[in-house]
C-alpha positions in Angstrom: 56.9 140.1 57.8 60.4 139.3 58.9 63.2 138.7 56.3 66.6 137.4 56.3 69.1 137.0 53.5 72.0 134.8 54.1 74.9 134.6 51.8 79.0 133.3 51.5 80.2 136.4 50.3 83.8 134.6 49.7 86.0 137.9 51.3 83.7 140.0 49.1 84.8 138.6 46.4 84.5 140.1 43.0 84.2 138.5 39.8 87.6 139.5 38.3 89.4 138.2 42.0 89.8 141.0 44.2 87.8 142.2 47.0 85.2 145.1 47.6 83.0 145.0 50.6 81.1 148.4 48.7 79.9 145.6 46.5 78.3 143.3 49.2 76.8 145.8 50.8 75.0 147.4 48.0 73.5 144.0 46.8 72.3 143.1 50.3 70.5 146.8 50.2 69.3 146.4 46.8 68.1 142.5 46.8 64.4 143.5 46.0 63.6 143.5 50.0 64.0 145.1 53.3 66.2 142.6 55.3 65.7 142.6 59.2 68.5 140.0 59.3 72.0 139.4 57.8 73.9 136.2 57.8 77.2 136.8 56.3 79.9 134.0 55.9 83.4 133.8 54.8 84.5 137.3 56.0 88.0 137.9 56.3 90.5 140.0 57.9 94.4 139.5 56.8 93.8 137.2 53.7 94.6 137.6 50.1 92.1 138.1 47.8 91.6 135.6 44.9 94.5 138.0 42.7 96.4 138.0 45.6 95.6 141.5 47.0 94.9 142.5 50.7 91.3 141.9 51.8 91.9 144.7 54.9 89.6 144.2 58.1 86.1 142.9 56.4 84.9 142.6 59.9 85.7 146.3 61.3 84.8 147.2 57.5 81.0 145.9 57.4 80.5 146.9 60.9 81.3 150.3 59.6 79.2 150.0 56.8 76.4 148.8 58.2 76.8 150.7 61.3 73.0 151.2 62.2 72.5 148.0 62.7 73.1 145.5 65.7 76.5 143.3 65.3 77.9 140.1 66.5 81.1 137.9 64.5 82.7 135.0 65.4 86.1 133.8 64.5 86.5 130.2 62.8 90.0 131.0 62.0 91.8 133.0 64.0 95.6 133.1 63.7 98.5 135.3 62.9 100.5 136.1 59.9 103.6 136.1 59.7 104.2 140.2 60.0 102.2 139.1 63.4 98.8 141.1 62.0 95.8 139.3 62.3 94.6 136.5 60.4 90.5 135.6 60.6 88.0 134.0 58.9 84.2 134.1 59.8 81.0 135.3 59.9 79.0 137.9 60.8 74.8 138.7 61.6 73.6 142.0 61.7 70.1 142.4 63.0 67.7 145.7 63.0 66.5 144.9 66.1 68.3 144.5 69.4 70.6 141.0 69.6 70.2 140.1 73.3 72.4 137.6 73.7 75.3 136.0 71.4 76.9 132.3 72.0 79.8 131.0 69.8 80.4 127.5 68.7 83.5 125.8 67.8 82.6 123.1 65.8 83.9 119.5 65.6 87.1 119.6 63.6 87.9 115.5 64.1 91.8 114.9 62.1 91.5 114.0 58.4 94.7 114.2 57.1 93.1 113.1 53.6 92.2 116.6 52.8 93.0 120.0 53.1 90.6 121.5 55.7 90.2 124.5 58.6 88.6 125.1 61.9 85.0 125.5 61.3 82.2 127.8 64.1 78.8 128.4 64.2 77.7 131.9 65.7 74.6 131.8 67.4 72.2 135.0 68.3 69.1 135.8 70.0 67.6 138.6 68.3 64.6 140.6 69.9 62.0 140.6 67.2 58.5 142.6 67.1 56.9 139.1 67.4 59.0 137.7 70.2 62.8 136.4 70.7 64.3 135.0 67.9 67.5 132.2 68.1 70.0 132.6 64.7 72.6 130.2 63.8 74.9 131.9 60.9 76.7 128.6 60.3 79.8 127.4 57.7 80.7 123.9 57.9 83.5 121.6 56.1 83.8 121.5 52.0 86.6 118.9 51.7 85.9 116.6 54.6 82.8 114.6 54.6 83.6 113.3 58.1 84.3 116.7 59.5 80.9 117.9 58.5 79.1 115.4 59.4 80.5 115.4 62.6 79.5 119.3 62.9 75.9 118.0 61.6 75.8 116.5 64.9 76.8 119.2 67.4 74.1 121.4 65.0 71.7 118.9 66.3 73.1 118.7 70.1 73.1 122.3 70.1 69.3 123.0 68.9 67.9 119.7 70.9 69.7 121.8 73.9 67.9 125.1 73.1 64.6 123.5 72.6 65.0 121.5 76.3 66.4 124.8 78.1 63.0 126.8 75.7 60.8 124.5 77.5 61.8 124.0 81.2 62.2 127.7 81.5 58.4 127.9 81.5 57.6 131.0 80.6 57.7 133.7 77.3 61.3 134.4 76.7 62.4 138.1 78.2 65.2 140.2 77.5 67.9 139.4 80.4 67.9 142.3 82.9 68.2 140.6 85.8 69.3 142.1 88.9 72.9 144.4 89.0 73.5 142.4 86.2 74.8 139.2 87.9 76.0 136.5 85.2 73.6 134.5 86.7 70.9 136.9 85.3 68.2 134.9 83.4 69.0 135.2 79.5 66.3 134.5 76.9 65.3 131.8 75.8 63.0 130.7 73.2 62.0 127.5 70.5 61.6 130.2 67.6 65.1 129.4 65.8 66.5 130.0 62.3 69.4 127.9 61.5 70.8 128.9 57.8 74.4 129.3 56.1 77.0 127.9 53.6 76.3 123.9 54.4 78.5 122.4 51.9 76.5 119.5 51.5 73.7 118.4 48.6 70.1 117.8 48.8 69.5 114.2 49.7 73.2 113.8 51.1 73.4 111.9 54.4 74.9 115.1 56.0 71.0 116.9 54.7 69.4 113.6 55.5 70.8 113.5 59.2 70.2 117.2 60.2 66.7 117.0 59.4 66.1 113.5 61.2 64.4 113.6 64.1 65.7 114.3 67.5 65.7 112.3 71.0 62.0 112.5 71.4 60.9 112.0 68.0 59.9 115.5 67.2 62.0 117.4 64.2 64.5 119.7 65.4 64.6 121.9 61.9 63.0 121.8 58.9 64.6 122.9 55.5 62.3 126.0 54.5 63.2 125.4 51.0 60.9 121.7 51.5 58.3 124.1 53.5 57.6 126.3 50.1 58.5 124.7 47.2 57.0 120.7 48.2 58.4 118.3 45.8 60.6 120.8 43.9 64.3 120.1 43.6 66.1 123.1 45.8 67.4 126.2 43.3 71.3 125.5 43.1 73.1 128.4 45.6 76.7 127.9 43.9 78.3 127.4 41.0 75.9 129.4 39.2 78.6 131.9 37.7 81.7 129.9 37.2 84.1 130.0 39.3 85.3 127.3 41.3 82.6 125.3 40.9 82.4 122.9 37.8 78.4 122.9 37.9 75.2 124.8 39.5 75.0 122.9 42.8 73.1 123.2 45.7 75.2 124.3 49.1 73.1 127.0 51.4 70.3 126.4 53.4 67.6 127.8 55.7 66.1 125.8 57.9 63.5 126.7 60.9 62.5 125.0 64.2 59.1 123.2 64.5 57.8 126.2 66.1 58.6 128.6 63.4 57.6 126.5 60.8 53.7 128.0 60.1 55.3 131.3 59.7 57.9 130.5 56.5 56.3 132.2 53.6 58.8 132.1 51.0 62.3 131.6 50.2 64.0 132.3 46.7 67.8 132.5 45.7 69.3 135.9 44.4 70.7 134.7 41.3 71.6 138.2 40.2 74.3 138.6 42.7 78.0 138.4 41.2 81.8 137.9 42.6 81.2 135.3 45.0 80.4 131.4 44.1 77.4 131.9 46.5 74.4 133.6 45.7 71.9 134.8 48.3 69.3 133.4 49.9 66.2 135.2 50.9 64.1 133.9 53.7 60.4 135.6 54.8 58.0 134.8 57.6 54.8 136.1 58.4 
């Protein structure tokens, strides 16, 4: 059984404002189930908190805290302050096992001067798994800006129809990329076993849903939503809003989704409505 929890942890925040990355990490450990994969989103470095308080280094501060397992971040924001310390926003994936390769994606950010909005990334692993290489997309796209994420719904589906073309034509079971004196040319894995989950901003049934699920240049599905895989028929369990916050109503924002070839293994996937501080709650994902 594999599991992986994703979850917005909003700068860990907490539910009076402030920030405490002690929190995050003992709800992750105590979510009811041993995760072998962390998606984290919204982590900071250099931003207030909600009450205005420093946030610190959330990236150098999980890594720490989760320092037995195998890291990767990428930075969506990435700027300065104006003391000239760092100012980030991301995400993060920790993994038990070995991540073997790590790609980052900037993300379509067409202008929209209608509404506020930020440079958006999509960080992308390749986790070695007991049952074979495993791709991960820990993705955050656009809240304000309909055309911005729909827009990033499209390089989603560039990027996977890629993977799946490179999965095939390489012929053979992915392996780890030792290739020889470590050239850059060195063969790197690749496999059509693929996770794709995150902080979507977008609703059930929403063109921005509807379009990353259509099918891709020849037909086939490139992902399909996990939450349609075990719960057929059932309206998805809202992922935001659930506590307040700034959220008016319990709505449905984070996702897991899984490639064709993964799809026979989803077993289950449930929200962590127990989790506080963040408008996000967790989502748990298993496969067989």
């Amino acid at each position: 059984m594999l599991t992986l929890i994703t979850w917005n942890i909003q700068c860990a925040r907490t539910p009076d404002g402030g920030a405490d990355l002690d929190r995050v990490v003992d709800r992750v450990l105590a979510s009811g189930a041993r995760f072998d994969i962390l998606l984290l989103q919204e982590v900071g470095c250099g931003l207030p908190a909600r009450d205005g308080s420093p946030i610190g280094d959330q990236f150098a501060g999980l890594a720490r805290r989760l320092d037995r397992l195998h890291a990767a971040s990428a930075f969506a924001l990435d700027g300065r302050n104006a003391d000239g310390s760092p100012r980030r926003l991301g995400c993060m994936t920790f993994a038990r096992c070995p991540i073997e390769h790590v790609r980052r994606h900037a993300l379509p950010w067409p202008p929209d001067h209608e509404v506020p909005a930020m440079p958006r990334a999509t960080l992308d692993t390749v986790v070695a798994t007991p049952d074979g290489m495993l791709r991960v997309l820990n993705v955050h796209l656009e809240y304000f800006s309909a055309r911005q994420r729909l827009a990033q719904v499209e390089r989603l589906r560039e990027l996977q129809a890629e993977a799946l073309a490179r999965a095939r034509a390489s012929g053979a079971p992915a392996a780890p990329p030792h290739g020889p004196g470590g050239t850059p040319f060195a063969p790197l894995p690749q496999t059509a076993a693929a996770i794709l989950a995150g902080d979507f901003n977008m609703l059930p049934g929403s063109d921005c849903h509807a379009r990353l699920l259509a099918p891709g240049p020849d037909g086939a599905p490139l992902w399909r939503d996990a939450w349609e895989l075990t719960h057929p028929g059932e309206p998805h369990a809202p992922t935001a809003g659930l506590r307040g916050g700034a959220a008016a109503q319990a709505l449905t924002f984070d996702y897991a989704c899984v490639s064709p070839a993964l799809a026979a293994r989803v077993r289950s996937l449930h929200v962590d409505t127990a989790a506080t501080g963040s408008d996000h709650q967790p989502l748990l994902l298993e496969l067989a």
